[in-house]
N, C-alpha and C positions, 0 to 999 in steps of 0.2 A: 504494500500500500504506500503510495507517493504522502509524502509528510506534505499538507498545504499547512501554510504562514496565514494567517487574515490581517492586514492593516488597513490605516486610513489615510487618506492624504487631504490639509486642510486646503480649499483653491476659493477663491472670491465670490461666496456666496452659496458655497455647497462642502461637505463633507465627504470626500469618495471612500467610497467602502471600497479595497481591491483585494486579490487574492496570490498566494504566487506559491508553485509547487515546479517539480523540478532542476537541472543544469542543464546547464550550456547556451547556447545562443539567446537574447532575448526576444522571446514573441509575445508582442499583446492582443490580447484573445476583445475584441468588443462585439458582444452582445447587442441585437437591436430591441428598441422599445415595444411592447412591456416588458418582453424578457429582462433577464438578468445575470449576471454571471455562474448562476449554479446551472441555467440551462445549458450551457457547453462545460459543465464539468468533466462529463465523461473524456470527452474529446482533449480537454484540459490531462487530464490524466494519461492518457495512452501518449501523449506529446510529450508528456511531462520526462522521459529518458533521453530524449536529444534536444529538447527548449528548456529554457526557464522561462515558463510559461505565465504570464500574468491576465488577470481576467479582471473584470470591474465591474462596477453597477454605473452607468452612466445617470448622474449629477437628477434627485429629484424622483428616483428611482429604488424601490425596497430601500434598502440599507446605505443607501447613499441619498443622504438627507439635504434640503436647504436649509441656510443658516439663515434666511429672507424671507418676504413674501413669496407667494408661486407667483409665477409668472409665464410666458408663452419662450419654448426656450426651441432654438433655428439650429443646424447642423453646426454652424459657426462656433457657437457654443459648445455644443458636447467635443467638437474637433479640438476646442481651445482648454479642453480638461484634460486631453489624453496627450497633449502637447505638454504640459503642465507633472502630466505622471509621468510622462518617457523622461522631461528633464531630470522630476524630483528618483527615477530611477540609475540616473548616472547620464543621461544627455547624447550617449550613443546610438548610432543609428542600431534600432533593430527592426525586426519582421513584425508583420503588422497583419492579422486576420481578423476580417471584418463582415460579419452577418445579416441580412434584412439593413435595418436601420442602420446598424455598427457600420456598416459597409460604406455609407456616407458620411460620417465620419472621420471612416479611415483614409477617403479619396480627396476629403477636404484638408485632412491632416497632412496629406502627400503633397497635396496642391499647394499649401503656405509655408507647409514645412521641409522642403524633400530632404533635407540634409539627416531626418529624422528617423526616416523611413530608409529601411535595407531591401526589401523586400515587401509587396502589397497583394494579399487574394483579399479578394471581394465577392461574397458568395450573394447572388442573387439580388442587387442591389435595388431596390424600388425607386424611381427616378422618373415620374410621369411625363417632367419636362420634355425630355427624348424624347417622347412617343408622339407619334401622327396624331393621334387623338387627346393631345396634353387638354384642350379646354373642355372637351368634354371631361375629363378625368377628374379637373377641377370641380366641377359643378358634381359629379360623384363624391370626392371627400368632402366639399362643403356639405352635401345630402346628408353624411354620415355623421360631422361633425353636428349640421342640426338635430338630427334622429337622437345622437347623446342627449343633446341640452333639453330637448322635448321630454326624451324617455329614460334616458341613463343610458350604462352601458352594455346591459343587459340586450338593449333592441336594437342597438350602433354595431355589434360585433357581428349579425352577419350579415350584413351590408357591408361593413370591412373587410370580412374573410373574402367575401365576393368579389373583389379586386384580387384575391392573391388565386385564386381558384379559375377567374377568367369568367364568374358567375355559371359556372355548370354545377353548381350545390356541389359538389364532392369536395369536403374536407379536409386541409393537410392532415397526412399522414402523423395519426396521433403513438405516442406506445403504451402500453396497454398496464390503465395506472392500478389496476391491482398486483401488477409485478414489481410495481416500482417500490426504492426504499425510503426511510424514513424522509432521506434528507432530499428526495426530490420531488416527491408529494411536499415539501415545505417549501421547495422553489417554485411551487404551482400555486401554492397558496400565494408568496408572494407577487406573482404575476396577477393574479386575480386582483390583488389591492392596488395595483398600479393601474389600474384600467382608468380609473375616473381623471387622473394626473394625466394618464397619456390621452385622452382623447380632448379633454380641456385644454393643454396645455405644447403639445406634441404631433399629435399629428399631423394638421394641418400646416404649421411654419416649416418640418422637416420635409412632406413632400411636395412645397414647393423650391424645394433644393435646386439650386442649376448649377454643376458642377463646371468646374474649372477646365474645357478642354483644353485648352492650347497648353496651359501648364504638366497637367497630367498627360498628354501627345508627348510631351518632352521626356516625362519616367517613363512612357511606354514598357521599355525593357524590363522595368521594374517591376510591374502589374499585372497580374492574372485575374481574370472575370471568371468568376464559377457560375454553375446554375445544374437543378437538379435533373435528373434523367428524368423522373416521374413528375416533374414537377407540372402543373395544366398550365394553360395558356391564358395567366394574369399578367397581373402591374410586375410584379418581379421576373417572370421567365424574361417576357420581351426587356424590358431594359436591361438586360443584362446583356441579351446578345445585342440591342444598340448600343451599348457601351462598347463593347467587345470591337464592333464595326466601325465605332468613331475612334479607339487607339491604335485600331488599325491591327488587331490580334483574334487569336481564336480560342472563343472561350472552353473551359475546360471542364467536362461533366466531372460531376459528381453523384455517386448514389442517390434514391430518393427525391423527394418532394423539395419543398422551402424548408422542411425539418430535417433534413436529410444529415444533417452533421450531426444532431444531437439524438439519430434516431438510429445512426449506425456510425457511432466515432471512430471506431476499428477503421472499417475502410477510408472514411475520409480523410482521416488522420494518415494512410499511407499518400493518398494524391497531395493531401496538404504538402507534407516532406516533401517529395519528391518534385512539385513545383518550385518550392524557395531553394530547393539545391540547384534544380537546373535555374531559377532568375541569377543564386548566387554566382554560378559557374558563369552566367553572361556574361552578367555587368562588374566583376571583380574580376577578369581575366588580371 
């Protein structure tokens, strides 16, 4: 069993809860909203013998609290947390994996920061802008963000899944929580209580994201676009492969749906590896 550390790091207006388990190279693991970092534990862990792997709660999020009022928080923001933890980790470039939400984060963090970033996958990134259909998309999360404020989160969530799913009602791929152990039936709890924070305060400013091309064009080398095999044809498959098409690269499956990392971390933890070896082998000749 991989020994994990929990600490905290104080940043302007939030307390980060982080996490950090294994040696060797450093990778930061981000999580997208509502998730939180015990959702890629497993993943965390099987990583955990060739990374020193650091995971978080991004800012407003379970266990990583504001020290403030709540407020409406932009990729900018959570980007400007994890720039703030790689410093308060020693300020070297390391790998950088980034899921759903985290994934914009981690592209923004590349984009202000590249000196920071070794290496970038980005699994599945949700990014409406990109798409042929961005205004319709819009008037879609405004729908949902109404449907919260109308009825809570309860009646918002599948109207939201229905962007990730492509509206064909079939569900990501859930794992089956009568197997699951103490500690991740409590990361599900804490998802549940992040629901009302991210639909008020999150959703809507994060996916009108417009990433930085010309910057990120320029890490190209640096970058990998993941997306799942199983995953349907939502907001995340397609911007992923428009991502993939605007740096000019070919994105790379992985197992599974939009949960595909934290539903099978075995295999995806081997594609993980074996993309940051070959970006390292590129871009460090």
């Amino acid at each position: 069993m991989t020994r994990t550390e929990t600490k905290t790091l104080e940043v302007p207006g939030a307390q980060l809860h982080y996490e950090v388990r294994g040696s060797g190279p450093l990778l930061l693991v981000i999580p997208g909203a509502p998730a939180d970092a015990g959702s890629l534990a497993g993943l965390g862990a099987v990583l955990a013998d060739r990374y020193t792997v650091v995971s978080y709660d991004q800012r407003g999020l379970s266990r990583s609290g504001l020290t403030g009022p709540p407020g409406d928080l932009d990729v900018a923001a959570f980007s400007e947390d994890a720039r703030l933890l790689l410093t308060a980790l020693g300020g070297e470039p390391a790998h950088v994996l980034g899921t759903s939400g985290g994934a914009l984060t981690g592209l923004d963090l590349a984009a202000r920061n590249p000196g920071l970033v070794r290496g970038l996958i980005v699994h599945e990134p949700p990014i409406p802008e990109l798409l042929p259909d961005r205004e319709q998309l819009r008037a879609t999360f405004q729908q949902v963000y109404d449907t919260y404020r109308a009825e809570g989160p309860g009646a918002a969530m599948p109207a939201f899944m229905a962007t990730i799913d492509g509206g064909n009602g079939a569900p990501p791929e859930m794992p089956d929580f009568s197997q699951l152990p103490p500690e991740a039936l409590e990361t599900m709890g804490r998802i549940q209580g992040n629901l009302d924070f991210f639909f008020a305060h999150v959703l809507l400013p994060v996916l009108r994201f417009e990433p930085d091309l010309t910057a990120l064009r320029s890490l190209a080398p640096r970058i990998a676009v993941g997306f799942g095999a199983a995953s349907p044809v939502g907001v995340p498959l397609q911007s992923a492969h428009a991502l993939a098409e605007h740096l000019g690269t070919k994105a790379v499956e992985f197992p599974g749906d939009h949960q595909g990392l934290a539903i099978d971390p075995v295999t995806g933890a081997e594609i993980i590896h074996d993309t940051l070896t070959r970006i390292t082998a590129e871009t460090e000749k």
